[in-house]
C-alpha positions as CSV (number, residue, x, y, z in Angstrom):
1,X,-96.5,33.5,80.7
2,X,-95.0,37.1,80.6
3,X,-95.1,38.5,77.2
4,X,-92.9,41.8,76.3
5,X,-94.9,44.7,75.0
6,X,-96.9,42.7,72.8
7,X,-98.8,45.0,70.1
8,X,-99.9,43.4,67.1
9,X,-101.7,39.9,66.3
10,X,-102.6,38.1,64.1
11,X,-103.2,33.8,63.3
12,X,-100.7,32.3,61.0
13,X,-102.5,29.1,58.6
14,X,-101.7,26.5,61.7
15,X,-103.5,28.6,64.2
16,X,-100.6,29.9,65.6
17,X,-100.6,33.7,67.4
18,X,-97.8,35.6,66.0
19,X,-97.6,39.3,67.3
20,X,-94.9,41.7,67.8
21,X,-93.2,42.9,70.9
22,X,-92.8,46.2,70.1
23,X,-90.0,47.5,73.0
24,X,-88.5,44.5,72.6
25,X,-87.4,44.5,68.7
26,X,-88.8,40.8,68.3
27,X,-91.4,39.2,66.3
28,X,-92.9,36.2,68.3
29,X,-94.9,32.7,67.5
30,X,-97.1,31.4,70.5
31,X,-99.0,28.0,69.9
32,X,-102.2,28.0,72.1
33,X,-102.0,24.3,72.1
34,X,-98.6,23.6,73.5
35,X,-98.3,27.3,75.4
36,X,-95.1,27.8,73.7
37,X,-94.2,31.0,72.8
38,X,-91.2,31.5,70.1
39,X,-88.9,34.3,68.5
40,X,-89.3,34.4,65.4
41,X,-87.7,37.5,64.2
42,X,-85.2,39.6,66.1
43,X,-83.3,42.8,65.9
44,X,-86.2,45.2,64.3
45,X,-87.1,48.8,65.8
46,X,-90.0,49.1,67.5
47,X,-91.9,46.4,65.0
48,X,-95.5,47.2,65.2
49,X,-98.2,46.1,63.0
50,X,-98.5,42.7,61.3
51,X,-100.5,41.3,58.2
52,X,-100.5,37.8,56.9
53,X,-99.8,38.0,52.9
54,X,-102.2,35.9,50.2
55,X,-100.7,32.2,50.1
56,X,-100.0,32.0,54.3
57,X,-96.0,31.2,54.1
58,X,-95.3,35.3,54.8
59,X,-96.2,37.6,56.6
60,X,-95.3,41.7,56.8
61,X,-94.2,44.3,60.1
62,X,-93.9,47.6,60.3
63,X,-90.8,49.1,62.1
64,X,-92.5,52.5,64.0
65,X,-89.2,53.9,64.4
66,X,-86.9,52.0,61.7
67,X,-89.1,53.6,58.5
68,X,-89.2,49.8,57.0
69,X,-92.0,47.0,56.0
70,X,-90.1,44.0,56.6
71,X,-91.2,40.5,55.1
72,X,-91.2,37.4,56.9
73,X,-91.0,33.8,56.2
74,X,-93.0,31.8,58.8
75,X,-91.0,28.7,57.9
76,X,-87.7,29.2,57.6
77,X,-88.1,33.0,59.8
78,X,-85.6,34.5,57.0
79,X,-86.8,38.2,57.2
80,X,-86.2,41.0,54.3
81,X,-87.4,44.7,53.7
82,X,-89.4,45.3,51.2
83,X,-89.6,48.9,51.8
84,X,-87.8,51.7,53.3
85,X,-88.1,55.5,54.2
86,X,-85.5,56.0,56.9
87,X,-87.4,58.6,59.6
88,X,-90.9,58.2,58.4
89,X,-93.3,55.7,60.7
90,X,-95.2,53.2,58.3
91,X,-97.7,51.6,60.5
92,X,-100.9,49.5,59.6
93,X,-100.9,47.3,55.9
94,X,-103.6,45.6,54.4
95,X,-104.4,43.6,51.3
96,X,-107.5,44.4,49.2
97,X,-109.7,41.3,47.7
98,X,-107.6,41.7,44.6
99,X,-104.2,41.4,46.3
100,X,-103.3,44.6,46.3
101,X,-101.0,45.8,49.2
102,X,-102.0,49.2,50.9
103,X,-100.0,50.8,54.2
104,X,-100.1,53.8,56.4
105,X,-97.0,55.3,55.6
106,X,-95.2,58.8,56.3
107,X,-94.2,60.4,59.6
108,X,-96.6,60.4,62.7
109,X,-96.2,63.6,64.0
110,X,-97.9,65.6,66.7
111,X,-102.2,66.0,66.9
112,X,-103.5,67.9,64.0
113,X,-100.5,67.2,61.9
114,X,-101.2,65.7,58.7
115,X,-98.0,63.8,58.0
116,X,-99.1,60.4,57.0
117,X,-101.1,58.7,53.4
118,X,-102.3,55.6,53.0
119,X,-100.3,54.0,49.7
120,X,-100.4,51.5,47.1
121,X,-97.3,49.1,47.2
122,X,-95.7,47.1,44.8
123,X,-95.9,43.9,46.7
124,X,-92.7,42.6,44.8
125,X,-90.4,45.9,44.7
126,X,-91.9,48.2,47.5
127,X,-92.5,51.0,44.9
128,X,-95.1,53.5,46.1
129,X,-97.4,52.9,43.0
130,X,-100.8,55.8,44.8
131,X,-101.7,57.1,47.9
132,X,-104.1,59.5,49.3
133,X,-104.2,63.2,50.4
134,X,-102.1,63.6,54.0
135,X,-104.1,62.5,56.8
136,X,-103.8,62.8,60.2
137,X,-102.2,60.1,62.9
138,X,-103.0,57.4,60.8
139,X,-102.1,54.1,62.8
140,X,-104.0,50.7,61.6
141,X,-105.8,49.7,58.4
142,X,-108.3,47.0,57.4
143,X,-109.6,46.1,54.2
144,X,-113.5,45.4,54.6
145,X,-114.7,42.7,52.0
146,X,-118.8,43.7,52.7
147,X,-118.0,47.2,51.3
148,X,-114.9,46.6,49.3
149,X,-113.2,49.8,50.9
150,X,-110.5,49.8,53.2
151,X,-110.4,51.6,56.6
152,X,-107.7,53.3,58.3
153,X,-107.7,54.5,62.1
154,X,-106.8,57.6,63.0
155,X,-105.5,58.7,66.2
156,X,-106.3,61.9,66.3
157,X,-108.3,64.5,63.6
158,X,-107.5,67.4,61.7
159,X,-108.7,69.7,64.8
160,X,-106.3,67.0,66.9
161,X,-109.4,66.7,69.2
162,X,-110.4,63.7,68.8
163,X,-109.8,59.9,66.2
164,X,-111.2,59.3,63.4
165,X,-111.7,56.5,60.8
166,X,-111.2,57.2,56.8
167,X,-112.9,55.0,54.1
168,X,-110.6,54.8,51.1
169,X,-111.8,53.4,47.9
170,X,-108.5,51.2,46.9
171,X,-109.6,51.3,43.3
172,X,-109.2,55.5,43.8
173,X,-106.9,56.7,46.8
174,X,-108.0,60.3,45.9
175,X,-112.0,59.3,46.9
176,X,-111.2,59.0,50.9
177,X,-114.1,60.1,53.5
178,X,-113.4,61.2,57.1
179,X,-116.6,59.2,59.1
180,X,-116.0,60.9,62.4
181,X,-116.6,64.1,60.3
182,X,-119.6,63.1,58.0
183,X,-121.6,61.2,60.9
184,X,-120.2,63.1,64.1
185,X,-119.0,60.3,65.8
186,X,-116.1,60.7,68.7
187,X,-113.6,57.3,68.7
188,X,-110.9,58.7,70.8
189,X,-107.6,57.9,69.8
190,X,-108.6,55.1,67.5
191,X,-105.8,53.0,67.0
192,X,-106.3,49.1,66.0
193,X,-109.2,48.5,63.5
194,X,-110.3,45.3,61.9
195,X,-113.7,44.5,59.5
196,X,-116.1,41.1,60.5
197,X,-116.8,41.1,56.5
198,X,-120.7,41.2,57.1
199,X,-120.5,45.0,57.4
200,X,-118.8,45.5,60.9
201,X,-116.1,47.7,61.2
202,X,-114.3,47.1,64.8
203,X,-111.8,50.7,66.2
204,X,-110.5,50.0,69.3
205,X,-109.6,53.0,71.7
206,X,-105.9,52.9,72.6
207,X,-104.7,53.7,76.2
208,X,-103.9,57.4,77.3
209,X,-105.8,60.5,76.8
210,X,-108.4,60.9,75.5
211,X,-108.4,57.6,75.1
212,X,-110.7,55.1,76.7
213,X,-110.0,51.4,76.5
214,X,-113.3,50.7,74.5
215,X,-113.9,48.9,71.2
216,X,-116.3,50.3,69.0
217,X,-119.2,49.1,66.5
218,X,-119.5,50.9,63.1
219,X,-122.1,49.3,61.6
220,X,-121.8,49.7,57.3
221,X,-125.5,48.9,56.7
222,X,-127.5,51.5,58.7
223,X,-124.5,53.6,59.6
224,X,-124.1,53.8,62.9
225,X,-121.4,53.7,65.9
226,X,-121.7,51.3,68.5
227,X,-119.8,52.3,72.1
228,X,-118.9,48.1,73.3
229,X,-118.2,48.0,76.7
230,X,-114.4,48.4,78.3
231,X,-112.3,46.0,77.2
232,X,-108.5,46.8,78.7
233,X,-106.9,49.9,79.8
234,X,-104.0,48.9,77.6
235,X,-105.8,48.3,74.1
236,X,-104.1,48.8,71.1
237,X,-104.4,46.6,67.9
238,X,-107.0,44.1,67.2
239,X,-106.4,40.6,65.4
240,X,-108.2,40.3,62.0
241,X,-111.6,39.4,62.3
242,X,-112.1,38.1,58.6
243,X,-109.9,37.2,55.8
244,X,-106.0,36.7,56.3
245,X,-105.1,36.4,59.9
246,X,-107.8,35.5,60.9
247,X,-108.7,32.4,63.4
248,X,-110.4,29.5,61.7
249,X,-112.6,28.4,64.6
250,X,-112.1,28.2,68.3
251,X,-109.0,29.7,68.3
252,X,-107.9,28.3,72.4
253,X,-108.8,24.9,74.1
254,X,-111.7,25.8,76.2
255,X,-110.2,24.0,78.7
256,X,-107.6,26.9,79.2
257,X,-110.6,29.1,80.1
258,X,-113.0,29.1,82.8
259,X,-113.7,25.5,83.1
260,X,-115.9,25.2,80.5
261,X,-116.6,25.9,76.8
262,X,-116.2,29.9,76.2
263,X,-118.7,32.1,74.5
264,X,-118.6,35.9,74.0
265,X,-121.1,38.5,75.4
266,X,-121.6,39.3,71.6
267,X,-121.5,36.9,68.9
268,X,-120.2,40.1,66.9
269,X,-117.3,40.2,69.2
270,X,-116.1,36.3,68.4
271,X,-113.1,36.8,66.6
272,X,-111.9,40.1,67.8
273,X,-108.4,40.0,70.1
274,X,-106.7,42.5,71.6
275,X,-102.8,43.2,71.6
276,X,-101.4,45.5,74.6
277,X,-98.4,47.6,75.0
278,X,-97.7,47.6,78.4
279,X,-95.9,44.3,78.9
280,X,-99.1,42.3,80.0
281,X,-101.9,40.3,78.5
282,X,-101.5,39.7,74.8
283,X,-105.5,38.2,74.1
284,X,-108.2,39.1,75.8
285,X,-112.1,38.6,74.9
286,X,-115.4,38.8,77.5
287,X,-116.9,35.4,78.1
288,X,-119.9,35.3,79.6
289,X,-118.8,38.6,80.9
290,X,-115.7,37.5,82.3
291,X,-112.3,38.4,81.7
292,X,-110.5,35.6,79.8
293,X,-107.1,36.0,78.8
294,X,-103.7,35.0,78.2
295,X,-100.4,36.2,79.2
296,X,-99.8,38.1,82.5
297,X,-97.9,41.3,83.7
C-alpha cells in the first residue's frame, strides 16, 4: 500500500495506526487488521506530530507550516484548533502523568538559532500558561513516566553542530538540562523521541546530514547512550513506546510478517515504530534481524 509522506504515529484505543502525511495536508487511520487505510483529517499544512489526549476519543497535530495545534475527534473526525501563532512551527506535544499538556513551540529557524521553548498549554483554551529558556531546533517531545521529566529532541545544538536532547522538569520549565552537553554524547539531528517508562529514552536520527538513520539508547539509570543499529535512511518520528499512543500488545497479525510469529532483535526495541517522510514505509521494526514493514514507495 503506498502511503504519502507519512511522519508521525501513533495507536488510537482500537489499535488503529493514525499518522500524518505531512506533504499531503491529511491526517490518516490505517487498521492493521483489515489493511485499510482512511482520511481522517484533511486540508492542514504540513501536519506533523501527533499525541493521543487522556480519555482516547482525541487526539492533537501540529501544522509545521500553519503555526496551529489542531484537535481531533477520532469518532466523528470533527477537527478544531486549539492554538495558534500564525508563522511560528509548533512541533512535538506531550502530556505529563498529571495531564498537563506541554509542546515545542516557536519558529524553527536555521542551526544554532535558538528560536523555539517548550510550553505549558491550557489544554481547554490554548493559553501559554510556562515555558523554558529558547532552545535550539527543537522537534519531538516525550514525557518519561520512570523519571517524571519530559524530553525534547533537538535537531541541532547551540554550536549547530550536532542534536541534542533536553530534560525539562514539567513541574519547573526554568530547570532544563542539555544531555548532549553534560554527558558528551553526539545524536545527530535528533528528531523523533519516545520513553519505554522503565528508564529508556529512544532519539531517533532523522535523514540528511549529519544525520544517520539510527535510533539511539539513553539509558536513565546508569546514564549512558546506546548507538542501535540502522534502522531506515528515512527516519523521523517514533510511535510512543509507553503511555498514550502506545500499542497494547502485538500490534500486526504475525501472519503479515515473515511467515511466522515476529520478535525484535531487542526486547527494548518492542514497541518502537518508525514514521518516514519520503513517501515510503510508514512502520518498520528488525525481526530476527530482518526488515519487516508496512507500506511501500
Amino acid at each position: 500500500m503506498a502511503l504519502q509522506s507519512p511522519d508521525s504515529l501513533m495507536f488510537d484505543a482500537m489499535g488503529n495506526v493514525v499518522y500524518t502525511a505531512i506533504n499531503a495536508g491529511t491526517v490518516h487511520s490505517y487498521n492493521p487488521n483489515t489493511l485499510v487505510d482512511s482520511v481522517i483529517s484533511s486540508g492542514l499544512s504540513s501536519p506533523a506530530d501527533v499525541a493521543l489526549e487522556p480519555g482516547g476519543n482525541t487526539m492533537l497535530v501540529s501544522e509545521f507550516n500553519g503555526g496551529k495545534i489542531d484537535r481531533i475527534d477520532l469518532t466523528t473526525h470533527v477537527r478544531t484548533t486549539l492554538y495558534s501563532a500564525p508563522g511560528t512551527n509548533p512541533e512535538g506535544t506531550a502530556f505529563d502523568g498529571a495531564g498537563n499538556l506541554f509542546a515545542n513551540l516557536g519558529v524553527r529557524g536555521s542551526p544554532g538559532s535558538s528560536g523555539k521553548y517548550v510550553a505549558k498549554i491550557n489544554p481547554l483554551t490554548g493559553a501559554i500558561l510556562g515555558q523554558t529558556i529558547n532552545l535550539p531546533g527543537l522537534d519531538g517531545l516525550t514525557y518519561d513516566s520512570y523519571s517524571h521529566m519530559l524530553f525534547a529532541a533537538s535537531l541541532y545544538n547551540v554550536t549547530g553542530t550536532t542534536g541534542t536532547v533536553y530534560q525539562i522538569d514539567p513541574n519547573n520549565l526554568n530547570n532544563v538540562v542539555d544531555l548532549g552537553q553534560t554527558h558528551g554524547w553526539n545524536i545527530p539531528r535528533a528528531d523523533g523521541i519516545t520513553s519505554d517508562g522503565s528508564g529508556h529514552i529512544f532519539v531517533a536520527s532523522a535523514p540528511g546530514l549529519p544525520g544517520d538513520g539510527h535510533v539511539y539508547d539513553i539509558n536513565l539509570m546508569n546514564g549512558t547512550l546506546t548507538k542501535g543499529a540502522f534502522v531506515s535512511p528515512y527516519l523521523d518520528d517514533l510511535a510512543p513506546a509507553s503511555g498514550l499512543g502506545a500499542p497494547k500488545g502485538e500490534p500486526f497479525p504475525a501472519q503479515q510478517c515473515c511467515g511466522a510469529k515476529p520478535h525484535f532483535e531487542d526486547p527494548a526495541y518492542a514497541n518502537v515504530f518508525t514514521g518516514q517522510v519520503a513517501g515510503r514505509d510508514m512502520l518498520l521494526g528488525h525481526w530476527n534481524g530482518r526488515s519487516a514493514s508496512r507500506g511501500g514507495s
